[in-house]
PDBQT receptor file of N, H, CA, C and O in Angstrom, charges set to zero:
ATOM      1  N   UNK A   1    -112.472  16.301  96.840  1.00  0.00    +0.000 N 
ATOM      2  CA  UNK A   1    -111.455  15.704  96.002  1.00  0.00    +0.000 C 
ATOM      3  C   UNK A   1    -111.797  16.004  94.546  1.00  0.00    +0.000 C 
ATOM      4  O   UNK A   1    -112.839  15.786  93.928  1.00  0.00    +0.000 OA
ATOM      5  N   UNK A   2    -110.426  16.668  94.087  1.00  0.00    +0.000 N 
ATOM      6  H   UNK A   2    -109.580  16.845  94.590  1.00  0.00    +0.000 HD
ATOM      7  CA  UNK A   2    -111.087  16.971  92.519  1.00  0.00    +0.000 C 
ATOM      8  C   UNK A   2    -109.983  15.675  91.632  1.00  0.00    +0.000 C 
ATOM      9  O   UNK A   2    -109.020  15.158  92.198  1.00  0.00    +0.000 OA
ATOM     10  N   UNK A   3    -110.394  15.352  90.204  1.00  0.00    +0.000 N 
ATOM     11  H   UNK A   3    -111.177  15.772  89.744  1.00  0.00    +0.000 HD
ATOM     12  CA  UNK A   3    -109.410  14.875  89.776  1.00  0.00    +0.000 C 
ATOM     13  C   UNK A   3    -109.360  14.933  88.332  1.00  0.00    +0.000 C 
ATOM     14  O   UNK A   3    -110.282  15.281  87.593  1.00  0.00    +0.000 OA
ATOM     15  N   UNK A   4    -108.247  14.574  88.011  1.00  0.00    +0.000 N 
ATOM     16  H   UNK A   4    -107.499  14.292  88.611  1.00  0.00    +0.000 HD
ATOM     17  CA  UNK A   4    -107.660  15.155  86.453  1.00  0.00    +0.000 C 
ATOM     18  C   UNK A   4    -107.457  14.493  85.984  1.00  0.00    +0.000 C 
ATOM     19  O   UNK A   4    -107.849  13.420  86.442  1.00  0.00    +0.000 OA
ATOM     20  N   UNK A   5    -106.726  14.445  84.740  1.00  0.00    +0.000 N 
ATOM     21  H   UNK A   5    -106.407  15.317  84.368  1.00  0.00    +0.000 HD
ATOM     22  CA  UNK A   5    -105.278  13.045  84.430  1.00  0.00    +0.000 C 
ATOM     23  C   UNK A   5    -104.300  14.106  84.105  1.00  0.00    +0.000 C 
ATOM     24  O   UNK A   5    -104.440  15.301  83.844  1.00  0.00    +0.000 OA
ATOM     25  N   UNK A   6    -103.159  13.245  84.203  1.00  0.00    +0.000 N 
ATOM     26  H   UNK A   6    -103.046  12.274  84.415  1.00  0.00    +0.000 HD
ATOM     27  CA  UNK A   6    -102.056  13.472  84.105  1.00  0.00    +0.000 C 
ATOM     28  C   UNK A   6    -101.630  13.304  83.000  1.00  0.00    +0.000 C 
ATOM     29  O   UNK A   6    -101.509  12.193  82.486  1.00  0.00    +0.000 OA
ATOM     30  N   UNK A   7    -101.158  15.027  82.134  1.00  0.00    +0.000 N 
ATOM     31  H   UNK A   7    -101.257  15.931  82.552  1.00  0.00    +0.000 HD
ATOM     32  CA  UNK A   7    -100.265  15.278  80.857  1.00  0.00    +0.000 C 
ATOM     33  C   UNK A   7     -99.691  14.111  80.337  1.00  0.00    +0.000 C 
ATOM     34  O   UNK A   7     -99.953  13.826  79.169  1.00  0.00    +0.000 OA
ATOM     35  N   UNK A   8     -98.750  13.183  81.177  1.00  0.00    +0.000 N 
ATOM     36  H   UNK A   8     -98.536  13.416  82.126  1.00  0.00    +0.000 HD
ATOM     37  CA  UNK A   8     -98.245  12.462  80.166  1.00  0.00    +0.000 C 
ATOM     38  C   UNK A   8     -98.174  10.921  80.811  1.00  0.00    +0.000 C 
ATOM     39  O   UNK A   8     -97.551  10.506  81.788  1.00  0.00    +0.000 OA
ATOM     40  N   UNK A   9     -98.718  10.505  80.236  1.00  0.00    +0.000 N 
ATOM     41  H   UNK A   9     -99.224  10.842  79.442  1.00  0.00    +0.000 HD
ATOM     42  CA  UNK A   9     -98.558   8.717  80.207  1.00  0.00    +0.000 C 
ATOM     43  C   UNK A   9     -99.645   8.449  81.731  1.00  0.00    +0.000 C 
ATOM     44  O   UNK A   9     -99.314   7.637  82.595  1.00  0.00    +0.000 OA
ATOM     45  N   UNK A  10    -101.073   9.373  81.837  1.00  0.00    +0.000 N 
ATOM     46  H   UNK A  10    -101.342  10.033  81.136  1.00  0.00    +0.000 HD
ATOM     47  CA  UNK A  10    -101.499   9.396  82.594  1.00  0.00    +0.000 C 
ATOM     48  C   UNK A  10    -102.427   8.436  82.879  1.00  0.00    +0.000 C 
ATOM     49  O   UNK A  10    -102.476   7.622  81.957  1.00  0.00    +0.000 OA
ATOM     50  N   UNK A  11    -103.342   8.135  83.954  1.00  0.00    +0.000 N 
ATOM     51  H   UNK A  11    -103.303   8.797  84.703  1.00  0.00    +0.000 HD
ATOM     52  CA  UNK A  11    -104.223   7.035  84.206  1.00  0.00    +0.000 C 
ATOM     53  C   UNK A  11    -105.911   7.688  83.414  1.00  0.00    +0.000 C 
ATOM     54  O   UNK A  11    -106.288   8.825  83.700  1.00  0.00    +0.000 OA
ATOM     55  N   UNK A  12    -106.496   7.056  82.738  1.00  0.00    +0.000 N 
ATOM     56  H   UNK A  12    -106.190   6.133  82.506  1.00  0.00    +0.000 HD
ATOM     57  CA  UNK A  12    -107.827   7.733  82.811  1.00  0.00    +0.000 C 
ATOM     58  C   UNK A  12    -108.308   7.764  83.585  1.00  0.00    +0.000 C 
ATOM     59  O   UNK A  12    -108.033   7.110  84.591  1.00  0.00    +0.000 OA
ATOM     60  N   UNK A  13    -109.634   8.862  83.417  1.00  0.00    +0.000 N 
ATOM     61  H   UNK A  13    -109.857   9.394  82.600  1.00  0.00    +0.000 HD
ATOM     62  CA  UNK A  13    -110.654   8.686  84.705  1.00  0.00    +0.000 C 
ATOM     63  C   UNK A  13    -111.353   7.523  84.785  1.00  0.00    +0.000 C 
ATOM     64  O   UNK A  13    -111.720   7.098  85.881  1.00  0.00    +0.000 OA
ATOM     65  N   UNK A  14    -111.611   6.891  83.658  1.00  0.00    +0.000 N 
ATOM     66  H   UNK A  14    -111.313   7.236  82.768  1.00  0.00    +0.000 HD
ATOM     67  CA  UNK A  14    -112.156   5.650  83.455  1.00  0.00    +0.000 C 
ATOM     68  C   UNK A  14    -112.241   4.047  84.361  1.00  0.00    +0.000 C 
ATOM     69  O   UNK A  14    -113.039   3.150  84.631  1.00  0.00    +0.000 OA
ATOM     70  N   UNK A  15    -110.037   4.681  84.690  1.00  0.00    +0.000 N 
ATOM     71  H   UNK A  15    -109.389   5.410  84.471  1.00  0.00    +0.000 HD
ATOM     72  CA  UNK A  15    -109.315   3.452  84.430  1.00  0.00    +0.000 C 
ATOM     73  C   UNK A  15    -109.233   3.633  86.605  1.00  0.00    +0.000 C 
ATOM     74  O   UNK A  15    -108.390   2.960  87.198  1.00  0.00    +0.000 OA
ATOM     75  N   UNK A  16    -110.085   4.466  87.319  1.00  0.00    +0.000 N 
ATOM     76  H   UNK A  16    -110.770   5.012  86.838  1.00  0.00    +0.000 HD
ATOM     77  CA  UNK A  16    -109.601   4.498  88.400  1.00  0.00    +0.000 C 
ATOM     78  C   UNK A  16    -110.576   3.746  89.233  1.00  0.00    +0.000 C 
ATOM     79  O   UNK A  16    -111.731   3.725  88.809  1.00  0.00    +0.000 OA
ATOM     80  N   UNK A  17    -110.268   3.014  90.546  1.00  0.00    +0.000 N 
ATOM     81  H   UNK A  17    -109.329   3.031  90.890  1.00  0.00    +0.000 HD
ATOM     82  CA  UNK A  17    -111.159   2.590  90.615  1.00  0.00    +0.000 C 
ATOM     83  C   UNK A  17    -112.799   3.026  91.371  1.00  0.00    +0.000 C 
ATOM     84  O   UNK A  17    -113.177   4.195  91.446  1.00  0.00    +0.000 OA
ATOM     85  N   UNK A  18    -113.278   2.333  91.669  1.00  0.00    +0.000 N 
ATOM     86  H   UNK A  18    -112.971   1.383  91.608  1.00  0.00    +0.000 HD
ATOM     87  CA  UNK A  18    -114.885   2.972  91.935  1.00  0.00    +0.000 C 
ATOM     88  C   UNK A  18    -114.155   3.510  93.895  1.00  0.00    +0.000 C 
ATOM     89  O   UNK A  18    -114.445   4.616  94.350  1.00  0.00    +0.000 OA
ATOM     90  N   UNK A  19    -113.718   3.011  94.300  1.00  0.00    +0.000 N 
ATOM     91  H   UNK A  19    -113.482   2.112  93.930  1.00  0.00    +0.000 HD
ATOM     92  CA  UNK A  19    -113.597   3.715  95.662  1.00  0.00    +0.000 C 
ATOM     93  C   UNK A  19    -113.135   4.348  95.821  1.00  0.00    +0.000 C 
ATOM     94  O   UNK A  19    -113.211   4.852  96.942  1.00  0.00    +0.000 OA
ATOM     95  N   UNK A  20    -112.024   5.020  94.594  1.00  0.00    +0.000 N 
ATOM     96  H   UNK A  20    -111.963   4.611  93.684  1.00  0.00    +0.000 HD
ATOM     97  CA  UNK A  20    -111.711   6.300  94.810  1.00  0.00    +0.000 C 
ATOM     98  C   UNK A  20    -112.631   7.237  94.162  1.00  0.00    +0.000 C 
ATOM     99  O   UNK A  20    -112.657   8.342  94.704  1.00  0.00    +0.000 OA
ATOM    100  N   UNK A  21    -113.405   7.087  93.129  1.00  0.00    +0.000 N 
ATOM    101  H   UNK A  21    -113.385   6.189  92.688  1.00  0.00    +0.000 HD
ATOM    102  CA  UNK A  21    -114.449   7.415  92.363  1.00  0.00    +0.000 C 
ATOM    103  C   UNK A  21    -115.772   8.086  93.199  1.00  0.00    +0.000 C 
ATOM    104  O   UNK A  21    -116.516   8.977  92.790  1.00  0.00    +0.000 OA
ATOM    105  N   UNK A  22    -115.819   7.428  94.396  1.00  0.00    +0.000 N 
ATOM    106  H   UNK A  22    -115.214   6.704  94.728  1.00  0.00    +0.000 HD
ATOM    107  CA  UNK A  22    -117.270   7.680  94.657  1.00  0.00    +0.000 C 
ATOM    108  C   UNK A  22    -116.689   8.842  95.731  1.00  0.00    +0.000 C 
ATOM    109  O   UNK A  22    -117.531   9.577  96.248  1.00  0.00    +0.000 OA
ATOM    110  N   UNK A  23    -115.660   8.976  95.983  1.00  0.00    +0.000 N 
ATOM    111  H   UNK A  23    -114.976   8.380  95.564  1.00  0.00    +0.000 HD
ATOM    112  CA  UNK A  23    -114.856   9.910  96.686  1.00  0.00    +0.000 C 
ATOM    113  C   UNK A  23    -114.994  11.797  95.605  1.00  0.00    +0.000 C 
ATOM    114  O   UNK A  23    -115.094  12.981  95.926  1.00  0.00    +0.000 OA
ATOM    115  N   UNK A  24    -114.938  11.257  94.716  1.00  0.00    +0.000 N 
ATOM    116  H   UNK A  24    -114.856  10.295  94.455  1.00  0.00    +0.000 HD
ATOM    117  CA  UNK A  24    -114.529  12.842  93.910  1.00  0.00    +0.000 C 
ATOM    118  C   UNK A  24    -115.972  13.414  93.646  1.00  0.00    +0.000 C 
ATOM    119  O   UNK A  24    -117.046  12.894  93.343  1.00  0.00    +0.000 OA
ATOM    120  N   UNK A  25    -115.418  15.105  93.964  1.00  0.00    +0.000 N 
ATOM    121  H   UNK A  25    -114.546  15.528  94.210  1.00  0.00    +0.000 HD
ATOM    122  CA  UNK A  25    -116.362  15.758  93.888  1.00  0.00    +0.000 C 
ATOM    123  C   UNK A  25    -116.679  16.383  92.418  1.00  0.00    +0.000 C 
ATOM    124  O   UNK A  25    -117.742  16.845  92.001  1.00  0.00    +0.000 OA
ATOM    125  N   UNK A  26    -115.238  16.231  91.670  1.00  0.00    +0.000 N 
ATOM    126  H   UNK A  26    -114.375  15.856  92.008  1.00  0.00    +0.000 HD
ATOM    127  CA  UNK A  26    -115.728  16.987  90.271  1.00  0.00    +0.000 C 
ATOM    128  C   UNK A  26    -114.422  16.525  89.536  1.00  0.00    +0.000 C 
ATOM    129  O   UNK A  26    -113.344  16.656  90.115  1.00  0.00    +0.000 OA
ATOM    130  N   UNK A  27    -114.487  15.994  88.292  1.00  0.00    +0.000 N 
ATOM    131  H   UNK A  27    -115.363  15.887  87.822  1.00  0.00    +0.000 HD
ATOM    132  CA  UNK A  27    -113.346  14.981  87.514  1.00  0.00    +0.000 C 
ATOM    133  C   UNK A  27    -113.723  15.845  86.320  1.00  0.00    +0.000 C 
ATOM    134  O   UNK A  27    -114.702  16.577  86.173  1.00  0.00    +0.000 OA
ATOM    135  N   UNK A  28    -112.238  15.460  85.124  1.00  0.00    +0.000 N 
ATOM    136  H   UNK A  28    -111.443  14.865  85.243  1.00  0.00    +0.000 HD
ATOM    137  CA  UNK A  28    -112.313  16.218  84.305  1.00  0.00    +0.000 C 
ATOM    138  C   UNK A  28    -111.099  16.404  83.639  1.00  0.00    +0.000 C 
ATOM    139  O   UNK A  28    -110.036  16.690  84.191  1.00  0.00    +0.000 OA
ATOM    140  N   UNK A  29    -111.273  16.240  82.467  1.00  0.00    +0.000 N 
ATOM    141  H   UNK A  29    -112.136  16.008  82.019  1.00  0.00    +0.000 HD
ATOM    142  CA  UNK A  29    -109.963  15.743  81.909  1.00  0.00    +0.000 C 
ATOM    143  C   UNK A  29    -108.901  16.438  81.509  1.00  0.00    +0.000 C 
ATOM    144  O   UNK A  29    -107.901  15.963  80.971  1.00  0.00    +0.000 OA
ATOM    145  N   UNK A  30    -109.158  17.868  81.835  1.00  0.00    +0.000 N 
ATOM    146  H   UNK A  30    -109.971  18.254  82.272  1.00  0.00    +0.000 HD
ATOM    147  CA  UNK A  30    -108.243  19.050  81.406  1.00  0.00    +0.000 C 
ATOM    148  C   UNK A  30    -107.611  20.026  82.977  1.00  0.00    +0.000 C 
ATOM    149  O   UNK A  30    -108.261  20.973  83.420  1.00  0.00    +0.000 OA
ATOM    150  N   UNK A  31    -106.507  19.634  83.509  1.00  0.00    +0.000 N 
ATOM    151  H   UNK A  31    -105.979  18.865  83.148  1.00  0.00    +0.000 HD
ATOM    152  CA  UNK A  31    -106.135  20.193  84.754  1.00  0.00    +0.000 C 
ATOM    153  C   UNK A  31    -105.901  21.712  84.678  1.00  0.00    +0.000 C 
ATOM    154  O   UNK A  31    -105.553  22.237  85.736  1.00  0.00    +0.000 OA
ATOM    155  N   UNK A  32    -106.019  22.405  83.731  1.00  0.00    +0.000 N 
ATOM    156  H   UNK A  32    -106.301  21.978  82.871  1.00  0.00    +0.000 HD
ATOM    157  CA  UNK A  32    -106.859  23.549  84.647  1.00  0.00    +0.000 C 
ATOM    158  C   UNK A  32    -108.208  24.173  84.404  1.00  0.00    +0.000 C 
ATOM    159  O   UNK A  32    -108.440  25.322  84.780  1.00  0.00    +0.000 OA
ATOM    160  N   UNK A  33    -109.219  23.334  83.697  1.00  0.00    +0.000 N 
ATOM    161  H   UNK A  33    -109.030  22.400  83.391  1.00  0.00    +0.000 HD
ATOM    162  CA  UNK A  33    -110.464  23.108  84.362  1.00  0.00    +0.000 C 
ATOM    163  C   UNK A  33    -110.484  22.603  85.611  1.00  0.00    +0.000 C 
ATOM    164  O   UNK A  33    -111.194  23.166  86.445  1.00  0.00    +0.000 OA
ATOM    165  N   UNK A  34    -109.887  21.712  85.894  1.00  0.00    +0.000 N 
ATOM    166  H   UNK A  34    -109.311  21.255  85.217  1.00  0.00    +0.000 HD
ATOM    167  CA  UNK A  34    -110.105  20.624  87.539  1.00  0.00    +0.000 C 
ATOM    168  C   UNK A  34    -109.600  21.816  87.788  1.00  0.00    +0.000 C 
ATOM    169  O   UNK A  34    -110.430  22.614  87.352  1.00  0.00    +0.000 OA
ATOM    170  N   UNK A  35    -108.844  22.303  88.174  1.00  0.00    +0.000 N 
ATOM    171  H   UNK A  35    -108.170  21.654  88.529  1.00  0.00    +0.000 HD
ATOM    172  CA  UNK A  35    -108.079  23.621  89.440  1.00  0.00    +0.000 C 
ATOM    173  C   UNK A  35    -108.671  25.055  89.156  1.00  0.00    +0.000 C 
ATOM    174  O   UNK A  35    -108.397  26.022  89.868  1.00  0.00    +0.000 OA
ATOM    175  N   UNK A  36    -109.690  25.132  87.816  1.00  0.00    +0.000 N 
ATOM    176  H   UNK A  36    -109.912  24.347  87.238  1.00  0.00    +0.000 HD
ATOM    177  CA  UNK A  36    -110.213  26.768  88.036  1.00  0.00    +0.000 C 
ATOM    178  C   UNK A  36    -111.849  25.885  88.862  1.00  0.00    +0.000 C 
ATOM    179  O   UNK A  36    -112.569  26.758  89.346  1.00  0.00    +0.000 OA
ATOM    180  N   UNK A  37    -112.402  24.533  89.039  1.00  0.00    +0.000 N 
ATOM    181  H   UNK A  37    -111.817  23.823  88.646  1.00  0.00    +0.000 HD
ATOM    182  CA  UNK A  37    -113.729  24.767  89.316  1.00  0.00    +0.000 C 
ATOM    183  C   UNK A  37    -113.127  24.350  90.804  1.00  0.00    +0.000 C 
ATOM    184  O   UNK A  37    -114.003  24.594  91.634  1.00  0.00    +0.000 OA
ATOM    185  N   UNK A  38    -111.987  23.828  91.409  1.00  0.00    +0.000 N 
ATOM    186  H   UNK A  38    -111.276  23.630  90.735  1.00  0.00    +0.000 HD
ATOM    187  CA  UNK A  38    -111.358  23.849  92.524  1.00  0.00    +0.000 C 
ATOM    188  C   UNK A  38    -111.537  25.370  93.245  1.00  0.00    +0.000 C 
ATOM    189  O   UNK A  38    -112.052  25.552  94.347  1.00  0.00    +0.000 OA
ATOM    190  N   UNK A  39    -111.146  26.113  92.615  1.00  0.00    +0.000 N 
ATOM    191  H   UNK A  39    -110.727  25.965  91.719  1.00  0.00    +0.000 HD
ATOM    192  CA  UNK A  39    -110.709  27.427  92.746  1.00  0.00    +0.000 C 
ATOM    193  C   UNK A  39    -112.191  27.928  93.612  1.00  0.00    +0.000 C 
ATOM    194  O   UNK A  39    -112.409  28.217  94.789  1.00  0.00    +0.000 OA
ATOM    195  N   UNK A  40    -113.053  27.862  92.366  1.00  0.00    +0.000 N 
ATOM    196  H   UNK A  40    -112.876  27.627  91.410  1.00  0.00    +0.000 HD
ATOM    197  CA  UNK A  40    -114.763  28.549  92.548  1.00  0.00    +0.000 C 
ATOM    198  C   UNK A  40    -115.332  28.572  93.774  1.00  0.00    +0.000 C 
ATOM    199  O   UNK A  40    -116.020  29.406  94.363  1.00  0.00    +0.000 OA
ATOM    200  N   UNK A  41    -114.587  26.654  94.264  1.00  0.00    +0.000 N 
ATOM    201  H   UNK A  41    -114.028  25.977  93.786  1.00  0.00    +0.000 HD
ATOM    202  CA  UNK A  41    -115.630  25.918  95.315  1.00  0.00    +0.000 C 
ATOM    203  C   UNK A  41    -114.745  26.541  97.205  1.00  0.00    +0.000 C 
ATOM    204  O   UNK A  41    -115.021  26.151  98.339  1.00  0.00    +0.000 OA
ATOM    205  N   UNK A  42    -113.822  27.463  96.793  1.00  0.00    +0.000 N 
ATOM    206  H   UNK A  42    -113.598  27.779  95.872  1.00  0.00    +0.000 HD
ATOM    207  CA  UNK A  42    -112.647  27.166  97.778  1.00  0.00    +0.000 C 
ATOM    208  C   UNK A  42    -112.958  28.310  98.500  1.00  0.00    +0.000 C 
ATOM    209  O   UNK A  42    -113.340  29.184  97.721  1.00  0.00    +0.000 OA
ATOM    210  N   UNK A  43    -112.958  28.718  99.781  1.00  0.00    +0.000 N 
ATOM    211  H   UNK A  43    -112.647  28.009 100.413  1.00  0.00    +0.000 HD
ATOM    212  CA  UNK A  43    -113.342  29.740 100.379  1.00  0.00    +0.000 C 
ATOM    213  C   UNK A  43    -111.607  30.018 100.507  1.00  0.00    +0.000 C 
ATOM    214  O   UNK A  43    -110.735  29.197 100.222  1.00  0.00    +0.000 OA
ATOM    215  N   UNK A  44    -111.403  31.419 101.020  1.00  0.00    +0.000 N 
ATOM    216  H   UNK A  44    -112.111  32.085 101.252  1.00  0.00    +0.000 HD
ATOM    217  CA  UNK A  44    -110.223  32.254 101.238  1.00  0.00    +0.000 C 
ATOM    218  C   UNK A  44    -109.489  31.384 102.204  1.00  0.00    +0.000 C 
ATOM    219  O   UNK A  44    -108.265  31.509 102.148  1.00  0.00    +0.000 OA
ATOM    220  N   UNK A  45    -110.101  30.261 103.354  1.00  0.00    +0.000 N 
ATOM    221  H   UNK A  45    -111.094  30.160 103.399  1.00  0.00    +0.000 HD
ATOM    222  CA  UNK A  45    -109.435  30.282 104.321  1.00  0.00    +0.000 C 
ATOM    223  C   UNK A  45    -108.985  28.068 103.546  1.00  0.00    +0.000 C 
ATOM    224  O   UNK A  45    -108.548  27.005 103.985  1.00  0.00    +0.000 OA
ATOM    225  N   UNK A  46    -109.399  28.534 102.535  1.00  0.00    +0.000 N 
ATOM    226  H   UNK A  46    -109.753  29.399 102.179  1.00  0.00    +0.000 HD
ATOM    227  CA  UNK A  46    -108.950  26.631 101.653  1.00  0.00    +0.000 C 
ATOM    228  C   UNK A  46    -107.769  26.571 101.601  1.00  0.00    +0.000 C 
ATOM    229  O   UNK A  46    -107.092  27.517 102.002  1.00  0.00    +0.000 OA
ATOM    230  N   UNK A  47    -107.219  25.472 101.105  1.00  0.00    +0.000 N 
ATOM    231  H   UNK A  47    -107.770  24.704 100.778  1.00  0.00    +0.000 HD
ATOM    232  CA  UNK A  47    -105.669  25.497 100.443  1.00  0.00    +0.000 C 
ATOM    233  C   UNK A  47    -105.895  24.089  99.302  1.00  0.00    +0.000 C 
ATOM    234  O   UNK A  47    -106.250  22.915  99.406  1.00  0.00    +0.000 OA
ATOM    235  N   UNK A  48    -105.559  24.793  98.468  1.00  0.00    +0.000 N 
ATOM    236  H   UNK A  48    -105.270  25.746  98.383  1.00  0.00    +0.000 HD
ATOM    237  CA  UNK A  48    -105.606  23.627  96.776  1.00  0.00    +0.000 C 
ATOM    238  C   UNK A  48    -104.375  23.135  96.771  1.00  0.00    +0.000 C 
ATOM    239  O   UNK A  48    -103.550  24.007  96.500  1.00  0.00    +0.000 OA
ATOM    240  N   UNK A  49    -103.913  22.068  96.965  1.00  0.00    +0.000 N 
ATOM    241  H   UNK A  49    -104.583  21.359  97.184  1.00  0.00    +0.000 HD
ATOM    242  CA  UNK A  49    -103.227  21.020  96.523  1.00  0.00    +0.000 C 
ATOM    243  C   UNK A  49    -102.993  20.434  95.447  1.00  0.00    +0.000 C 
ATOM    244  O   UNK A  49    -103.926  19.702  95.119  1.00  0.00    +0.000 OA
ATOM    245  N   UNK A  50    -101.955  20.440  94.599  1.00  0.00    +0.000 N 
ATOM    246  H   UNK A  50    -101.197  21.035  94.865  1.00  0.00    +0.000 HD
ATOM    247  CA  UNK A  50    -102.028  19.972  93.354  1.00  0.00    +0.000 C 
ATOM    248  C   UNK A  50    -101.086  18.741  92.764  1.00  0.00    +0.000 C 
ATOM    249  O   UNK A  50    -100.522  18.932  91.687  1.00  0.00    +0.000 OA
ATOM    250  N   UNK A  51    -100.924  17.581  93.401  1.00  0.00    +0.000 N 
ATOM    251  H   UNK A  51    -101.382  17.426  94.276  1.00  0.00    +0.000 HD
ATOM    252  CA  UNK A  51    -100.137  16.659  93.435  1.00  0.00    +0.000 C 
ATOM    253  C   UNK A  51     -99.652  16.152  91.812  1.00  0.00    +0.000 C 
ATOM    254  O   UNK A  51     -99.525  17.014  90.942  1.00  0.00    +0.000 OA
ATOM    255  N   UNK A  52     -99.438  14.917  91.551  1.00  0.00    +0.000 N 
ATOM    256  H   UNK A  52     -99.540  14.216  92.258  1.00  0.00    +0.000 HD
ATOM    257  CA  UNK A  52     -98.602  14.263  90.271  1.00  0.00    +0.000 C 
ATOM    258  C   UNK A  52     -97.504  14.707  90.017  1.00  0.00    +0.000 C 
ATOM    259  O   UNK A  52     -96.785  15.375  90.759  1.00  0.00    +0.000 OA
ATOM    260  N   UNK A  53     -97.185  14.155  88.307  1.00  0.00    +0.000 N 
ATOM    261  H   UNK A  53     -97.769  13.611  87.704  1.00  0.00    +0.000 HD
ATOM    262  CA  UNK A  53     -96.318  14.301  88.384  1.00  0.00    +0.000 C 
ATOM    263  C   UNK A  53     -95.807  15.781  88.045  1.00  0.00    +0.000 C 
ATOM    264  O   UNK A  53     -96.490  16.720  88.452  1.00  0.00    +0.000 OA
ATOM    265  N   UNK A  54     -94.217  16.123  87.060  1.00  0.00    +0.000 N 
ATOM    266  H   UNK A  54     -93.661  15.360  86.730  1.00  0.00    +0.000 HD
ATOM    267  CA  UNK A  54     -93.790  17.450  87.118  1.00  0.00    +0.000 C 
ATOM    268  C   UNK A  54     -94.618  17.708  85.455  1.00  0.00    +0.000 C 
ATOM    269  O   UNK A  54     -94.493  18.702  84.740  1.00  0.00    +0.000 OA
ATOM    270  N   UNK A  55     -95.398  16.554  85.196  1.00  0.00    +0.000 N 
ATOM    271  H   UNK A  55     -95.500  15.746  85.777  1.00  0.00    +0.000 HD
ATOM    272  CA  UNK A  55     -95.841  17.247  83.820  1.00  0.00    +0.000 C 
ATOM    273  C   UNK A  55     -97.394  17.999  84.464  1.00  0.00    +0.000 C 
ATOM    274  O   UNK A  55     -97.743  19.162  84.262  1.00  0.00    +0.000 OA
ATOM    275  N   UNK A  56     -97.796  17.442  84.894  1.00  0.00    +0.000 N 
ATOM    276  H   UNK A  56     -97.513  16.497  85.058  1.00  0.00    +0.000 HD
ATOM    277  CA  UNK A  56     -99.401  18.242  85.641  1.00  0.00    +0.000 C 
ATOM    278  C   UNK A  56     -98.917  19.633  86.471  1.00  0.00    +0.000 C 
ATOM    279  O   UNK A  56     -99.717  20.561  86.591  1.00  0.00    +0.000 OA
ATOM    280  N   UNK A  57     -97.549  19.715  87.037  1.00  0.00    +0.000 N 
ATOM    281  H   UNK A  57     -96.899  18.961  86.939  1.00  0.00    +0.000 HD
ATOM    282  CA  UNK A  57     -97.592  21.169  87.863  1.00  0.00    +0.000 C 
ATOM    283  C   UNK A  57     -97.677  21.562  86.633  1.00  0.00    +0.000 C 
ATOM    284  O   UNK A  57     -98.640  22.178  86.177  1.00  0.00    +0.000 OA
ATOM    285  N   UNK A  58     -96.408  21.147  85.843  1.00  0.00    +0.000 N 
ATOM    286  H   UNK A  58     -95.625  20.647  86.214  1.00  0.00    +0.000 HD
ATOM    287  CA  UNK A  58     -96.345  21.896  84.801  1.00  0.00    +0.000 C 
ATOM    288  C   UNK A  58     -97.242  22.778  83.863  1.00  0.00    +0.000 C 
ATOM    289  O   UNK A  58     -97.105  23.932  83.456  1.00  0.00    +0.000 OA
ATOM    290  N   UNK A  59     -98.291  21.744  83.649  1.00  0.00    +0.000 N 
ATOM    291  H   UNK A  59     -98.402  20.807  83.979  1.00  0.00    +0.000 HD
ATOM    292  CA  UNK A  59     -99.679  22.796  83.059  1.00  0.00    +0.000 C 
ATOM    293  C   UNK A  59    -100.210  23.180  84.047  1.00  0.00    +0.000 C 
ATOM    294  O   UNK A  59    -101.335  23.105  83.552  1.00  0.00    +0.000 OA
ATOM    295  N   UNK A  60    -100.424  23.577  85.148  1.00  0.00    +0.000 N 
ATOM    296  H   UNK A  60     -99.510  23.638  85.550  1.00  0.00    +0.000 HD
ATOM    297  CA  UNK A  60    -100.814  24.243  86.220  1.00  0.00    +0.000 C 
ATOM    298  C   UNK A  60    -100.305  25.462  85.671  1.00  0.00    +0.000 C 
ATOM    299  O   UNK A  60    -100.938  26.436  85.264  1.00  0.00    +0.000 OA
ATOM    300  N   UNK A  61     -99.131  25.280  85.716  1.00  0.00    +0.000 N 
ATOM    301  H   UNK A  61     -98.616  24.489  86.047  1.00  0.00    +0.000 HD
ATOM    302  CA  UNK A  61     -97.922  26.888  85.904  1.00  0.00    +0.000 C 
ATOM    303  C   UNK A  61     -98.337  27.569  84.601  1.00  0.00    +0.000 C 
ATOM    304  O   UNK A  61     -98.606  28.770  84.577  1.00  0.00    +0.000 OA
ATOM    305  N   UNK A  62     -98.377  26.949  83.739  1.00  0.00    +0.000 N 
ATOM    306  H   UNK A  62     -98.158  25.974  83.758  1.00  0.00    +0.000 HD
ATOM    307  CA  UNK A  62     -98.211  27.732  82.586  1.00  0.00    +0.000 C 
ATOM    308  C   UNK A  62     -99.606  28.460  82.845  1.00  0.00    +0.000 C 
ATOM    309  O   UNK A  62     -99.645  29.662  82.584  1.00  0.00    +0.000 OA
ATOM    310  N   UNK A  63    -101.007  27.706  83.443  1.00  0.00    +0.000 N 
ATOM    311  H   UNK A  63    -100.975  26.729  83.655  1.00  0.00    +0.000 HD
ATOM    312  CA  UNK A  63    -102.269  28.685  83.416  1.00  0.00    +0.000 C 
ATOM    313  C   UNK A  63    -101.954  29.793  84.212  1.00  0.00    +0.000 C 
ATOM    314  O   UNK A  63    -102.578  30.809  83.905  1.00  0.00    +0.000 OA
ATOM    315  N   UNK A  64    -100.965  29.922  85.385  1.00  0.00    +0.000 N 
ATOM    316  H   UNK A  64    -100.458  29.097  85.635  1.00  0.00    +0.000 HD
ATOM    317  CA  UNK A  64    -100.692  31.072  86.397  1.00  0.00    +0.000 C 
ATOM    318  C   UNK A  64    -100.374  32.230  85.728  1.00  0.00    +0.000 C 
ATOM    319  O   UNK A  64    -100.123  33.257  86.358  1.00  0.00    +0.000 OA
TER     320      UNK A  64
């Protein structure tokens, strides 16, 4: 589980709680840092998921 925040009006990492927390493998406040060290960890046969809202695809897309 990687996690980010979300572009606009997003939750901090701060603000989440510890049980989803002790769950993530690598947090980070810029989503496409979170999705290039996603990328690194992902063998050919992975699939990256990139949920929220349309402002987080959104900076996704623009790194594509």
């Amino acid at each position: 589980l990687y996690l980010t925040v979300t572009p606009f009006k997003g939750r901090l990492l701060s603000e989440y709680p510890e049980s989803i927390l002790s769950q993530v493998e690598f947090k980070n406040e810029n989503p496409v840092v979170t999705l290039q060290k996603a990328a690194e960890a992902a063998s050919e046969k992975d699939l990256i998921i990139v949920t929220g809202s349309l402002y987080l695809v959104g900076e996704i897309l623009k790194f594509k």
